[in-house]
C-alpha positions in Angstrom: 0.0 0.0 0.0 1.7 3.3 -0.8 1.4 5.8 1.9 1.9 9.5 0.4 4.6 12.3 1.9 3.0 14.1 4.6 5.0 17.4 6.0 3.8 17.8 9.3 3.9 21.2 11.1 7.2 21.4 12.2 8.5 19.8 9.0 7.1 22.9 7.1 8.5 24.9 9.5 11.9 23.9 9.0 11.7 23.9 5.2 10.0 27.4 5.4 13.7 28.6 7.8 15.9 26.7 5.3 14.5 28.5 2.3 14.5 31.5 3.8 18.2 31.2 5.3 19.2 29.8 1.3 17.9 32.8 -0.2 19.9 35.5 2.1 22.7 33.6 1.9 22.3 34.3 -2.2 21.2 37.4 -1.8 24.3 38.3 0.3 26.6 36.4 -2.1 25.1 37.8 -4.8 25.2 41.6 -3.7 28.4 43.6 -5.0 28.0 45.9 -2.0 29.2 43.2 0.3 31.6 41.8 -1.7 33.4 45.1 -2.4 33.0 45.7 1.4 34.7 41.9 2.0 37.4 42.5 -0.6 38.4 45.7 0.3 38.8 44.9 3.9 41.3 42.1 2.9 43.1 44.3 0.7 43.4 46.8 3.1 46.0 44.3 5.2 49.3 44.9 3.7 52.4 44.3 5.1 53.3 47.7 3.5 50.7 49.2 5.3 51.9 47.8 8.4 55.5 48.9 8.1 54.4 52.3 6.9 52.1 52.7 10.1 54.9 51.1 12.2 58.2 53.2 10.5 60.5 50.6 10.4 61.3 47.1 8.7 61.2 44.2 10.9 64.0 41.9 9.7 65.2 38.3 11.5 67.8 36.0 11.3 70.4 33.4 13.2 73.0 35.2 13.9 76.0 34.7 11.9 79.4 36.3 12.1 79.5 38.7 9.1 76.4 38.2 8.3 73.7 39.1 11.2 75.7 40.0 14.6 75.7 42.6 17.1 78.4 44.7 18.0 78.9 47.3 20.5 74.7 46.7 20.9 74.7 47.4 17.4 73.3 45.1 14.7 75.7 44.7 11.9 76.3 42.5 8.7 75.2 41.5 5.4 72.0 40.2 6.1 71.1 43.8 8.0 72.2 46.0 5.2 70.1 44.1 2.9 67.4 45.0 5.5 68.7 48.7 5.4 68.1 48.5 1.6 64.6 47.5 2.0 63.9 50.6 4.5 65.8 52.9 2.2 63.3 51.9 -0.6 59.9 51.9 1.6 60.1 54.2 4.3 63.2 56.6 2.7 65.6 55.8 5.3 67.9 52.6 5.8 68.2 53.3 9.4 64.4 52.6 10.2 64.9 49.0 10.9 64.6 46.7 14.0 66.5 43.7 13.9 65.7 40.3 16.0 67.7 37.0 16.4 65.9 33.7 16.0 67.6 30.8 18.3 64.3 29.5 20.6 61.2 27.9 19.7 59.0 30.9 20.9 61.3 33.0 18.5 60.6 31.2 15.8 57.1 31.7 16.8 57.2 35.3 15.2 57.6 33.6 11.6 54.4 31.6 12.2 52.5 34.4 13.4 53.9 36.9 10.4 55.4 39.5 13.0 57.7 40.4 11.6 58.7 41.5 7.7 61.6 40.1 5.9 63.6 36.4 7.1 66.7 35.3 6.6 66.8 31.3 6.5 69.3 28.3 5.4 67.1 25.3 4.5 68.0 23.5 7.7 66.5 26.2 9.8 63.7 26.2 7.7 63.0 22.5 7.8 64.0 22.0 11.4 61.3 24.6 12.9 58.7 23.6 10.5 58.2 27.0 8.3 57.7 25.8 4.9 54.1 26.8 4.6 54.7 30.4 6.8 57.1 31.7 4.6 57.8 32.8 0.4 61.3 32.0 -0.5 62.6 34.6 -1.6 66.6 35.1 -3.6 69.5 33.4 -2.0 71.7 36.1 -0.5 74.8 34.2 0.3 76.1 30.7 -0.4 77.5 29.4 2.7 79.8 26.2 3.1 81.5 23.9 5.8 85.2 24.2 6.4 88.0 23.3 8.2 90.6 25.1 10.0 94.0 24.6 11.3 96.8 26.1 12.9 99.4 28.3 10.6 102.1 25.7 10.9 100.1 22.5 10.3 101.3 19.8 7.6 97.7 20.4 6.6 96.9 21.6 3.1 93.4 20.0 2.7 91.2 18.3 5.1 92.6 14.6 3.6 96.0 15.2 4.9 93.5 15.3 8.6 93.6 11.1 8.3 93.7 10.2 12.2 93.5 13.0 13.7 91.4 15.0 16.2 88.5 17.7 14.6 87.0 19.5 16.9 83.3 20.1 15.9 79.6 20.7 17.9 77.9 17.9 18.2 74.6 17.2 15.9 75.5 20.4 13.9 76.2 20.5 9.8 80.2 20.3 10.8 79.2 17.0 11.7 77.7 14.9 9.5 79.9 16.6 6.6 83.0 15.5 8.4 81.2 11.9 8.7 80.3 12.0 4.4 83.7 13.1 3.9 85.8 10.9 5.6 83.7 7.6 5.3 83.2 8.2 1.3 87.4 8.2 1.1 88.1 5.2 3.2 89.7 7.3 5.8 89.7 7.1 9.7 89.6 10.3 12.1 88.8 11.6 15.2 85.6 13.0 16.6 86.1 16.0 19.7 82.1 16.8 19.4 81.0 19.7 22.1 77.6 21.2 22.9 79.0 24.6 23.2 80.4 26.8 21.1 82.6 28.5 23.6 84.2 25.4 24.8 85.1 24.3 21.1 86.9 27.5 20.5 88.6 26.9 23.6 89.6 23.5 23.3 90.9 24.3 19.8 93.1 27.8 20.4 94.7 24.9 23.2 94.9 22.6 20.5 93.0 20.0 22.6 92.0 18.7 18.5 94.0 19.3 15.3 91.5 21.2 13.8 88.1 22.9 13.5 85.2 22.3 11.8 81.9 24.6 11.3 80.6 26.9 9.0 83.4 29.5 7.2 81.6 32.5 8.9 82.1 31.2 12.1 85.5 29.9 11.5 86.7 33.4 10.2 85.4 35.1 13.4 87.0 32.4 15.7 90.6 33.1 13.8 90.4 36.5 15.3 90.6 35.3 18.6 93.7 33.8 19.1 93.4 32.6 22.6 96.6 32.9 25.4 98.5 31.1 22.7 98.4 33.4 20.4 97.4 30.4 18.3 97.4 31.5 14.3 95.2 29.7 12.2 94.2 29.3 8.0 91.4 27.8 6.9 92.0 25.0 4.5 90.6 25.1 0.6 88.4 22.8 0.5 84.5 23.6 0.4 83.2 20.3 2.0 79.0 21.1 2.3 77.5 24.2 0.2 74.1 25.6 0.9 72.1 29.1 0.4 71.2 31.2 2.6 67.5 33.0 1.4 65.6 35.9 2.3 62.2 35.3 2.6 58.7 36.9 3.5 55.3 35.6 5.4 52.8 34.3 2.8 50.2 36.7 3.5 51.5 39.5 1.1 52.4 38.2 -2.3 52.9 41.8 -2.9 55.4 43.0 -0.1 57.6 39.3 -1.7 57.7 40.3 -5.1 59.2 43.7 -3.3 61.3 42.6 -1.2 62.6 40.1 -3.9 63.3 42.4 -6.1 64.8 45.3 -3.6 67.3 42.2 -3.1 67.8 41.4 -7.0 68.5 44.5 -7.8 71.7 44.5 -5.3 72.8 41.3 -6.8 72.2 42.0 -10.3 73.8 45.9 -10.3 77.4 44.4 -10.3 76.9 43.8 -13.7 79.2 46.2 -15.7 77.8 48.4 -18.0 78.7 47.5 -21.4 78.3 48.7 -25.1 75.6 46.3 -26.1 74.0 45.4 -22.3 72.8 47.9 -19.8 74.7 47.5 -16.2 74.2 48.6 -12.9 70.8 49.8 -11.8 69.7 49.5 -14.9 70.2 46.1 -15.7 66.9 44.9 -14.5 64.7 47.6 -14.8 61.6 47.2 -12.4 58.5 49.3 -12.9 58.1 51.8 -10.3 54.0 52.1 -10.6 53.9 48.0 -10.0 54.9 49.3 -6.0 53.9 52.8 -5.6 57.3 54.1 -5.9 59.0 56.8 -7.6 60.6 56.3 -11.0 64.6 55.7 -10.3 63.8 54.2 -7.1 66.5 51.2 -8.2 69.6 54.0 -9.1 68.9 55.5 -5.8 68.8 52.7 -3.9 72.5 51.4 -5.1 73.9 54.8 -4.5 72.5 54.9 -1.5 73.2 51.5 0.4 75.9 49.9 -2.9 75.4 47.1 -4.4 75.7 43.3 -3.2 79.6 43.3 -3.9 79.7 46.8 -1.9 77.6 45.1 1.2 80.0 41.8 1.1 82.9 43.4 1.3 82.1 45.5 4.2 80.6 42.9 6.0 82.5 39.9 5.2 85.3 40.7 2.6 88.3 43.0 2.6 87.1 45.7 4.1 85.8 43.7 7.2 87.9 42.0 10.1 87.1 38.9 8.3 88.8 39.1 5.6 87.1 36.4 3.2 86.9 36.0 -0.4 84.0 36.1 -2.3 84.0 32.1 -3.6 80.7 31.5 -4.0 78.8 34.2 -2.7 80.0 35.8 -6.0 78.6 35.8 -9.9 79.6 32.9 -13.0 81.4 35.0 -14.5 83.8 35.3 -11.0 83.4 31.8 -10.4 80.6 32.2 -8.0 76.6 30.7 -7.6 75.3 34.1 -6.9 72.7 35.3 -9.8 69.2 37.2 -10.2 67.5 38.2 -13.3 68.8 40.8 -15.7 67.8 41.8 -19.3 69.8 39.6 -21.1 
């Protein structure tokens, strides 16, 4: 026997609500008014904004000799000028900065929670605390590498000629598990002095407690200065045993304040290309639309004299003109035997 659909009171009553609740939500989808009202509020966050309101560029970083350190309670190195440069080009000034270090978990927290404006990040970091989906890679800004160091007057000439003898090295860093690769893909034996703390390792090495050191060249050039009571001279040996990039990077809230910040970066890299008679150099050889950012035409040939380009930044922070005294290597173009390159009109 067929029994026919019956809505009952309440049955109708509920239909009567859901129609009712379907066609406002329409209505409201439908209505431009709230839509422009919806878009333009989301527009209206911008990390522009936000630094304009604030008047200074938040920058972070590990710290790294030469790179990101502070000195007499100043912040210094390569990493801050390149946040200078994206001051001098948003706010007019490249002393409107504020600079923070990132070693805790909580600190890392600020990536997460997009406090601050522009990062500076080698993959490990990255990877290790987790901030692949927080953050927009942005250009690398120096190729770093593992290396070894020795006293002035060791038999030494590359880190093979080490076979069986102490390294000195912190435990569970990069140093280490290059040093393992190394010596286990040659056959060769050697000796492990691991340490949890950076101070002790300098220690034990300027005593010569190990035959060498191992860590990242930054840190190795900043430990040569310090020579210990024995006066202990050291060189850093040729060889380039583990090579990664160091990026810049922004939150992925902005795509906008990236592609700015990528390109206030490029332009540094790419304006130590020489002018020549058939390719435009400097500034000008990658020529970035001022309207696309609100800025004023020649904002790029202002910027480099201003702050100097990449090579001008490297040396003063890491180069001749520093206490470090390093070469380029890889930090530098192809056509100097380097990794370093951004786009240009080619």
């Amino acid at each position: 026997m067929h029994f026919p659909h019956r809505i009952t009171p309440l049955g109708r009553s509920l239909l009567v609500a859901l129609a009712v609740a379907s066609m406002s939500g329409t209505a409201l989808a439908a209505d431009p008014t709230t839509q422009a009202r919806r878009s333009s509020k989301s527009a209206a966050f911008s990390v522009l904004d936000r630094v304009k309101a604030r008047g200074t560029v938040r920058c972070g970083a590990v710290e790294r000799p030469g790179l990101a350190e502070v000195e007499a309670g100043q912040w210094r190195g390569l990493e801050v000028d390149l946040c200078r440069a994206v001051a001098f080009v948003v706010l007019g000034s490249p002393e409107r900065i504020e600079f923070d270090s990132y070693d805790t978990p909580a600190e890392f927290d600020r990536v997460r929670q997009n406090t601050d404006d522009v990062y500076f990040f080698s993959g490990r970091e990255i990877a290790t605390h987790k901030l692949a989906g927080a953050i927009v890679l942005g250009p690398t800004v120096y190729v770093a590498h593992v290396g070894v160091m020795v006293p002035g007057d060791s038999p030494a000439r590359q880190v093979a000629d080490l076979e069986g003898q102490g390294i000195c090295f912190l435990s569970g860093g990069r140093a280490e598990s290059t040093l393992e690769d190394y010596f286990d893909t040659r056959g060769k034996n050697w000796l492990r002095h691991p340490y949890t703390e950076l101070g002790e390792m300098n220690d034990a090495y300027a005593v010569q407690r190990c035959h060498a050191l191992a860590a990242e060249t930054t840190e190795l050039a900043n430990t040569r200065l310090h020579t210990g009571p024995a006066r202990l001279r050291s060189r850093l040996l040729p060889d380039t045993l583990d090579v990664f990039p160091i990026v810049a990077a922004t939150g992925v809230q902005d795509g906008r304040w990236s592609a700015l910040v990528n390109w206030v970066v490029a332009t540094l890299i790419t304006a130590e290309r020489p002018e020549r008679k058939w390719f435009a150099g400097g500034a000008r050889a990658m020529p970035i639309d001022a309207g696309s950012f609100g800025l004023a035409a020649g904002w790029q040939d202002r910027l480099v004299k201003t702050v100097g380009d990449y090579g001008t930044l490297y040396e003063r922070n890491l180069g001749m003109n520093s206490p470090y005294g390093m070469q380029r290597g890889l930090s530098a173009s192809p056509a100097q035997g380097g990794l370093l390159l951004s786009p240009f009109v080619e």
